[in-house]
C-alpha positions in Angstrom: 0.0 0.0 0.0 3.0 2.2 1.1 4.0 1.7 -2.8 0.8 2.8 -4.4 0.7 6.1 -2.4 4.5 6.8 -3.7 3.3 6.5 -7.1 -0.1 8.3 -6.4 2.1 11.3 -5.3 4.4 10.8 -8.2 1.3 11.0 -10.7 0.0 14.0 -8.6 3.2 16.1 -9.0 3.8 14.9 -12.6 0.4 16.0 -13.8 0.1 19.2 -11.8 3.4 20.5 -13.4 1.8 19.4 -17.2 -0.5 21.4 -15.7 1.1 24.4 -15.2 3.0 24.3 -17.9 -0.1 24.5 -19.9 -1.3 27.2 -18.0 1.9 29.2 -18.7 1.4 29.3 -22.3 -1.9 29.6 -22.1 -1.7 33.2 -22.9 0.6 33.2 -25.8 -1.5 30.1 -27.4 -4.9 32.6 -27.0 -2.9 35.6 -28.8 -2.6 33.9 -31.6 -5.7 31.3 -31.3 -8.1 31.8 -28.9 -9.6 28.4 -29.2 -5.9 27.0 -28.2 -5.8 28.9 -25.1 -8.7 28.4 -23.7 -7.6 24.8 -24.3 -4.4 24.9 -22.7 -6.5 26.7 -19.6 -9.2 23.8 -19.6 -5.9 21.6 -19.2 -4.6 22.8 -16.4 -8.2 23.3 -14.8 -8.7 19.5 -15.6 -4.9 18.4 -14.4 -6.1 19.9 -11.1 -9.4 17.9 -10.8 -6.8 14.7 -12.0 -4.4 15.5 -9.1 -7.3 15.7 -6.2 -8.6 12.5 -8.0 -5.3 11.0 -7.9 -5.3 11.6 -4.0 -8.5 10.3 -3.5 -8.0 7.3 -4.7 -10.4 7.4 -8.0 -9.6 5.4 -10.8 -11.6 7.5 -13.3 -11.6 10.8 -12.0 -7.8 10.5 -11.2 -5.9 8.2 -13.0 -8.2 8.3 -16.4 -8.5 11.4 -16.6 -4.8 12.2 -16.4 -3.9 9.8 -18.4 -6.4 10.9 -21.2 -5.2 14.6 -20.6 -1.8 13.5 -21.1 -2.2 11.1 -24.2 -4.6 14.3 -25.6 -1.5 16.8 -25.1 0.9 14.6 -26.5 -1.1 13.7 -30.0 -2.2 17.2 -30.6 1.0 18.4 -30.3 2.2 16.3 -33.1 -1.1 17.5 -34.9 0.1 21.0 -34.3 3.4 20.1 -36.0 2.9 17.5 -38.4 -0.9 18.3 -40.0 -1.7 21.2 -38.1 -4.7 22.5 -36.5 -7.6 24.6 -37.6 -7.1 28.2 -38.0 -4.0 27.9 -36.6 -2.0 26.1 -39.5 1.2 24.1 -39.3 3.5 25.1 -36.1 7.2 25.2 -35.9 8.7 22.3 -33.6 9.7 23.2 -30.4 10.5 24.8 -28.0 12.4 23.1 -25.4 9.3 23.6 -22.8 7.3 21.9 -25.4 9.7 18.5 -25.2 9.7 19.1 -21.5 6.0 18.8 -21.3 5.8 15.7 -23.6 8.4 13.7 -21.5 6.6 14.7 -18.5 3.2 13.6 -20.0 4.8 10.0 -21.3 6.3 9.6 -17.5 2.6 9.9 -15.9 2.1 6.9 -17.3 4.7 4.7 -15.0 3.0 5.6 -11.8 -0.6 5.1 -13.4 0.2 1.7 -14.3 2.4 1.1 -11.4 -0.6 2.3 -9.2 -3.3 0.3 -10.4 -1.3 -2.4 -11.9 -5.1 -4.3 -12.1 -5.4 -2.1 -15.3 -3.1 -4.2 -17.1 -4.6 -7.4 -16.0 -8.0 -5.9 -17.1 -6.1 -5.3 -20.4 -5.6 -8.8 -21.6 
């Protein structure tokens, strides 16, 4: 049990700072499209609902939730750069916050499934 709530803080603090990373460019992402910004805001609004989900123990409301915030991040960023998203085109790759934020979101998922390693037995 002592395990579990190591990685439950783990995920807490790793999706909190995807979190505020998002919230931090928020503002630049609404200058040039609004629709971006307000979701990088509804990110870190729903990394902070993940977090207190993650404490309280709740598989969906927690763990899912981050987990789908964090895959979500991670695929539209390669959108953004690859495809590109509407109205807002093609985007350069980068910057190095930008990486930051995509190893932190691919980490979350060691304490998710080493917290609730039942998901992988689920899984087959």
């Amino acid at each position: 049990m002592k395990t579990n709530k190591l990685y439950s803080w783990i995920g807490i603090i790793v999706i909190l700072i995807s979190g505020v990373i998002h919230l931090y460019n928020a503002y630049g992402e609404f200058q040039e499209t609004p629709y971006m910004g307000i979701l990088f805001f509804g990110f870190f609004l729903a990394s902070i609902v993940s977090a207190v989900g993650i404490y309280r123990g709740e598989l969906i409301w927690g763990w899912a939730l981050g987990g789908f915030l964090c895959l979500g991040a991670i695929v539209g960023y390669l959108v953004s750069r690859t495809v590109g998203m509407p109205i807002a085109g093609v985007e350069d790759w980068g910057p190095a916050l930008a990486y930051f934020s995509i190893l932190i979101e691919l980490f979350f998922f060691y304490p998710f499934l080493k917290a609730n390693p039942t998901v992988l037995k689920v899984a087959h």
